[in-house]
C-alpha positions as CSV (number, residue, x, y, z in Angstrom):
1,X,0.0,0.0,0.0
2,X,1.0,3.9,-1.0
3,X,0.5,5.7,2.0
4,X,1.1,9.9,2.1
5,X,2.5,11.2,5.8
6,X,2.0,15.1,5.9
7,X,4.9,16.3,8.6
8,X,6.4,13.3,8.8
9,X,9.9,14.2,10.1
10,X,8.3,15.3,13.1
11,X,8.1,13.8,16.6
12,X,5.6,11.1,15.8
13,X,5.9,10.9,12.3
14,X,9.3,8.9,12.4
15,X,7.7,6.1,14.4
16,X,4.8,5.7,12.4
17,X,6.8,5.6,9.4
18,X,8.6,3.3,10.6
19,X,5.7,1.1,11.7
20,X,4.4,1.3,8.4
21,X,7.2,0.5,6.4
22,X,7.6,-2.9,8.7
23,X,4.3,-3.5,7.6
24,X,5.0,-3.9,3.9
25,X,4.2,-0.6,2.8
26,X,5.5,2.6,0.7
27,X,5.5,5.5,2.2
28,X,6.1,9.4,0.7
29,X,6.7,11.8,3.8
30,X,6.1,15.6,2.8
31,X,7.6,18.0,5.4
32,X,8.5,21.7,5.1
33,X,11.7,20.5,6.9
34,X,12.9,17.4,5.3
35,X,15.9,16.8,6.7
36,X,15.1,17.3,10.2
37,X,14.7,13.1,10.2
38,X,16.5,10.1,8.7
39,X,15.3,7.4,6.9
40,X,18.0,5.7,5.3
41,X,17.7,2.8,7.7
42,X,14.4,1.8,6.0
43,X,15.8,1.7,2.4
44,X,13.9,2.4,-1.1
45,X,10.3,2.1,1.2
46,X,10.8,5.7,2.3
47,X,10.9,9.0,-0.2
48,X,11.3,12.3,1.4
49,X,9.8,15.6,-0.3
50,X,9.7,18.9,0.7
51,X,5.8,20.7,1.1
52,X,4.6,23.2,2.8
53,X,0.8,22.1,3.5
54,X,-0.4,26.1,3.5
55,X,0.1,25.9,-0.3
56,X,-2.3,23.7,-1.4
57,X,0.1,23.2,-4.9
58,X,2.3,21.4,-2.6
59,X,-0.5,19.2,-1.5
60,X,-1.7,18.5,-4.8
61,X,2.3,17.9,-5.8
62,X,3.2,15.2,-3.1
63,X,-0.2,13.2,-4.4
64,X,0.5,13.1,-7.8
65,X,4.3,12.1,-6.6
66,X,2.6,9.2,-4.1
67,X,0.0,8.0,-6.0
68,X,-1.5,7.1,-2.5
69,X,-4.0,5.0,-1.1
70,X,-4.0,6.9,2.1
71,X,-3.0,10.0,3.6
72,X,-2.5,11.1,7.2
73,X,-1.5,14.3,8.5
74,X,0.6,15.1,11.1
75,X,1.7,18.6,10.2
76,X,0.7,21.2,13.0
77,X,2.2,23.5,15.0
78,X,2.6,22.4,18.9
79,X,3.3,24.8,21.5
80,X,3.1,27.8,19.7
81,X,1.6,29.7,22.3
82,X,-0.9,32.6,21.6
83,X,1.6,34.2,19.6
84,X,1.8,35.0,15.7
85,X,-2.1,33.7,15.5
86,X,-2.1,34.0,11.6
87,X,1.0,31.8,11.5
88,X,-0.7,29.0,13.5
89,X,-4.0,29.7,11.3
90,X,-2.4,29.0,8.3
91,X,-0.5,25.9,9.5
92,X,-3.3,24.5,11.5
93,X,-6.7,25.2,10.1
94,X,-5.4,26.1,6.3
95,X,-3.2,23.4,6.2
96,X,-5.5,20.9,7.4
97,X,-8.5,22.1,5.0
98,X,-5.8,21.7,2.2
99,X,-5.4,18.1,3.0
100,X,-9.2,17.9,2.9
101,X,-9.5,19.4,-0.3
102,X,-6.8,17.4,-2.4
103,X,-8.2,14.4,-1.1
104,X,-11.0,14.6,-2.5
105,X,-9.9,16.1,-5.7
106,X,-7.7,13.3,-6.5
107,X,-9.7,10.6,-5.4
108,X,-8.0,9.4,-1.8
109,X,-11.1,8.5,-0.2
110,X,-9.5,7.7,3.5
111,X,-7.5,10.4,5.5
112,X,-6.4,10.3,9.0
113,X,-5.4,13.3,11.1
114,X,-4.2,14.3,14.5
115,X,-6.8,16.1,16.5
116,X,-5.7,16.7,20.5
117,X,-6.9,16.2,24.0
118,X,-6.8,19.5,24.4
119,X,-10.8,20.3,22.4
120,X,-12.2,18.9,25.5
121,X,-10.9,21.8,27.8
122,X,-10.4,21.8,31.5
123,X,-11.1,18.6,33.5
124,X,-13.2,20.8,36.1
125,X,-16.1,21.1,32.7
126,X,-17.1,17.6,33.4
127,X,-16.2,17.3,37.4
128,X,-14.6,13.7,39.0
129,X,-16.0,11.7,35.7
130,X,-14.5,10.1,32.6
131,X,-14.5,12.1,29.5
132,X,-15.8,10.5,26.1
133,X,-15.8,11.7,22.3
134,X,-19.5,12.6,22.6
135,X,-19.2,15.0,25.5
136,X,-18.5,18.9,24.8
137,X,-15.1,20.2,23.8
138,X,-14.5,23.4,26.4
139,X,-11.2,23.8,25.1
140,X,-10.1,27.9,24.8
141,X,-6.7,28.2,23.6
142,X,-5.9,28.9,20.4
143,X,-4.4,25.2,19.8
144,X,-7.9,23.8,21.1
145,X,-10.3,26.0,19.5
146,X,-8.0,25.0,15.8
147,X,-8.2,21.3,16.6
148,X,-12.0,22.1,17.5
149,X,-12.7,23.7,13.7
150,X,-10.6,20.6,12.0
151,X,-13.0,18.0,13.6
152,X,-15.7,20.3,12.4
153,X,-14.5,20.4,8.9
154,X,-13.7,16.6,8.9
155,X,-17.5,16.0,9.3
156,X,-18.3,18.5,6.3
157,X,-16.2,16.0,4.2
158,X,-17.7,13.5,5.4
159,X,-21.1,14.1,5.1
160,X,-21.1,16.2,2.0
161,X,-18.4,14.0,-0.1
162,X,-18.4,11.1,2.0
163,X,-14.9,10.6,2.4
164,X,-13.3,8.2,5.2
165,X,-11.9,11.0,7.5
166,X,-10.9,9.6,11.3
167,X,-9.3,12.0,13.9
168,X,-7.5,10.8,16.9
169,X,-7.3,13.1,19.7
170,X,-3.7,12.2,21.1
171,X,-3.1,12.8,25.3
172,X,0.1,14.3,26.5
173,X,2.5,12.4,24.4
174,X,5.8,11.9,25.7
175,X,9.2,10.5,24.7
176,X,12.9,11.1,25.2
177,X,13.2,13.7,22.0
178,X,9.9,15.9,23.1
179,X,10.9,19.5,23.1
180,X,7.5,21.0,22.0
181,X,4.2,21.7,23.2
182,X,2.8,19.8,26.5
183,X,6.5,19.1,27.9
184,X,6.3,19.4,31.9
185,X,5.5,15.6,32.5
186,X,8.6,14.5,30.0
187,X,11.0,17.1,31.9
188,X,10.2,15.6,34.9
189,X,11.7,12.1,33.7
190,X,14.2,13.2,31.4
191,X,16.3,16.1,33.2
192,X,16.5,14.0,36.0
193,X,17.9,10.9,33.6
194,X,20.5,13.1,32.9
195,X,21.5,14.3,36.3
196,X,19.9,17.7,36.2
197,X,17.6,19.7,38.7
198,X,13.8,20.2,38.0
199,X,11.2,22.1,39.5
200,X,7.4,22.8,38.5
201,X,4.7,24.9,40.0
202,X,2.5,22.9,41.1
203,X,2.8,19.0,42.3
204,X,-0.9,18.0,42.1
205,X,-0.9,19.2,38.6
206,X,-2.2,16.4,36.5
207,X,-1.3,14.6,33.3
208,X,-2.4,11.8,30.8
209,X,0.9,11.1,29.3
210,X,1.0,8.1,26.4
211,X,4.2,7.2,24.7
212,X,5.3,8.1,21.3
213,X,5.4,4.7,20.5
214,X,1.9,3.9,21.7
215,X,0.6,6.7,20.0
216,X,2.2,5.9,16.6
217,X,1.1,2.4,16.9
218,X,-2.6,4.1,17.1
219,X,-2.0,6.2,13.8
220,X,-0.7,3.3,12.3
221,X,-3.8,1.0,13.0
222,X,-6.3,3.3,12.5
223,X,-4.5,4.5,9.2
224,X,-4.1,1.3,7.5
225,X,-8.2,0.3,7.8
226,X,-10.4,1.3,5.1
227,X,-13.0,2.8,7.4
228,X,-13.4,3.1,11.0
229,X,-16.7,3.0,13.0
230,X,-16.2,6.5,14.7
231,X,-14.6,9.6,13.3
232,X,-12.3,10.7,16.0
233,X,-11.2,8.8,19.0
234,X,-9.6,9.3,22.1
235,X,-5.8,8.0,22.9
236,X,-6.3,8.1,26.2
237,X,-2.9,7.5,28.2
238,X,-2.4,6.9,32.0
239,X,-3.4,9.5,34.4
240,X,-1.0,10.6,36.8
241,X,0.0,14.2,38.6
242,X,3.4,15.4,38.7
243,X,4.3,14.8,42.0
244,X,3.3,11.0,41.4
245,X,5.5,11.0,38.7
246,X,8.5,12.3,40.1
247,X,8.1,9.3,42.9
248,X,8.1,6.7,40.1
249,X,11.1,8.3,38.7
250,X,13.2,8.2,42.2
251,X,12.1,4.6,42.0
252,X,15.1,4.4,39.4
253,X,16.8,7.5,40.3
254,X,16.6,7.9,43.7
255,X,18.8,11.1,43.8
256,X,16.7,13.1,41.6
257,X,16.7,16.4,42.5
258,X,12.3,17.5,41.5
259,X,10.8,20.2,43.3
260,X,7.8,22.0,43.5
261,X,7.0,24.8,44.6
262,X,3.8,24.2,45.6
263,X,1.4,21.5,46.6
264,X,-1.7,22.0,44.4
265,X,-2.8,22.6,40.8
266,X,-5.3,19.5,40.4
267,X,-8.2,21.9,40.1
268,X,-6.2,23.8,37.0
269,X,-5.3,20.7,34.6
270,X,-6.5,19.9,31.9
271,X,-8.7,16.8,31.3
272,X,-7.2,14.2,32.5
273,X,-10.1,11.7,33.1
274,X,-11.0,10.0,29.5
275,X,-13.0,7.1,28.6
276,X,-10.5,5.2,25.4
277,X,-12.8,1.9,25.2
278,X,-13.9,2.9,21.5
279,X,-10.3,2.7,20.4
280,X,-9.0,0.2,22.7
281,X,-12.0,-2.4,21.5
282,X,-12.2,-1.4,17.6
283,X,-8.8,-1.9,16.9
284,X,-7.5,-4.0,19.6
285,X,-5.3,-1.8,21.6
286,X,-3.2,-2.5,24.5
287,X,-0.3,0.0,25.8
288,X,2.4,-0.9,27.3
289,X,2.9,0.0,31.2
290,X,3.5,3.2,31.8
291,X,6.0,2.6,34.7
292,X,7.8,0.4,31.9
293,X,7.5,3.6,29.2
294,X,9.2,6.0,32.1
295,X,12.0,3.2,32.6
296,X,13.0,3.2,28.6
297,X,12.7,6.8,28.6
298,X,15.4,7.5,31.4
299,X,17.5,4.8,29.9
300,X,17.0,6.3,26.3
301,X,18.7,9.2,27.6
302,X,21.1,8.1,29.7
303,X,22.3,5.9,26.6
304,X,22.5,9.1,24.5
305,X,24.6,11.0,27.0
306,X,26.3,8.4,27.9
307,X,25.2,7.9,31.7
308,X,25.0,4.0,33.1
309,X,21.5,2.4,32.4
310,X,19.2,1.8,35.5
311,X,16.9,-1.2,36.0
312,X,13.6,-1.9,36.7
């Protein structure tokens, strides 16, 4: 199978491309940066373009270079803040309706894209509860209200040119090479793996970290279908606060040096409470530990700076 990855040389992208590839398939990866990831390891299965999705041109180009029976996208900007709100317009509602659009001009019927957690808002909208994909999305920032409109447009394609569009609304993915976005809960395991002090506001503040690897394994499945029975699912991921976190991570290190500086925040996080059992059933999902995810990531880094690996 021919399978398009928009912002593929990202943070995810390179897993999922890898997971597809071991699959038997051919993948084309269009990113604005292209050599911001390598590939070589994966051979001739792998061609790397560069595409800007705000020009729909380069959309329309990567396709016709492709030829694919599927596209995701994975191109968005994380962690931008409120600033430069045309910039993250462009890139995050433009670039996604492009997608859209070329899709169904050229005939690629099923398309995947990354949604977020973050629609649903604060956990306090839906009080001590778990959170599904029919409930309301309370989400304010700009990032939020973006990933809000994309889900919106997905169902326009949907219903008015019935194209197979699924969105998966990621958690607070985490992994040894995060550096954008959501980053608190992967500072907390990897500064420490490398002997340095960390501190955070506040130590009830609380997460839903999933793994990179998890989460590409979720693209991957729900990509590779030809229809799914929902069209956006959550990731889920494994709720924790901070302060929990930083005890599981002096379980390996127990000279890590994590601080807070003060004891509450649990009323202020996001939601953190959400109900998974749509994806986890459909396509036969089970992640790996959590505690085991926090152990590989401290011993990813460590191996990269050179450090002595822990056990569990």
């Amino acid at each position: 199978m021919a399978i398009l990855v928009l912002g593929g040389t990202g943070f995810i992208g390179p897993r999922l491309i890898r997971k597809l590839v071991e699959r038997g398939n051919e993948v084309v990866c269009m990113d604005i940066n292209p050599g911001a990831a390598e590939f070589s390891h994966l051979g001739e299965a792998v061609r790397v373009i560069r595409g800007d999705v705000t020009q729909f041109e380069d959309i329309v180009h990567a396709i016709s270079v492709a030829e694919p029976d599927r596209i995701i996208n994975l191109a968005y900007l994380l962690g931008g803040g409120e600033i430069n709100p045309h910039l993250n317009m462009r890139l995050n509602i433009l670039g996604m309706d492009n997608c859209f659009e070329a899709a169904r001009l050229l005939g690629i019927n099923r398309v995947v894209y990354a949604s977020s957690i973050a629609v649903s808002g604060q956990q306090s909208h839906f009080g001590d509860r778990l959170v599904d994909e029919d409930d309301g999305m309370f989400g304010t920032s700009q990032y939020a209200t973006h990933k809000t409109f994309n889900e919106f447009q997905a169902r326009m394609y949907i219903q008015n040119y019935g194209l197979s569009i699924t969105g998966i609304r990621p958690a607070n993915v985490t992994g040894p090479d995060k550096v954008r976005g959501s980053t608190d809960h992967v500072q907390c395991i990897t500064l420490p793996a490398r002997g340095e002090r960390v501190s955070f506001p506040y130590k009830e503040m609380m997460r839903l970290p999933i793994h990179v690897e998890d989460i590409a394994e979720v693209f991957a499945r729900v990509l590779l279908v030809d229809s799914s029975h929902y069209p956006v699912y959550n990731s889920g991921g494994h709720a924790i606060s901070l302060g929990d976190l930083a005890a599981m991570v002096r379980e390996f290190l127990p000279d890590a040096d994590i601080g807070f500086d003060h004891e509450g925040g649990k009323e202020q996080s996001g939601n953190y409470l959400v109900d998974n059992s749509r994806l986890l059933d459909e396509f036969e999902l089970t992640y790996a530990p959590f505690r085991q995810r926090v152990l590989e990531i401290i011993n990813d880094v460590r191996a990269d700076e050179g450090l002595p690996l822990v056990s569990g």
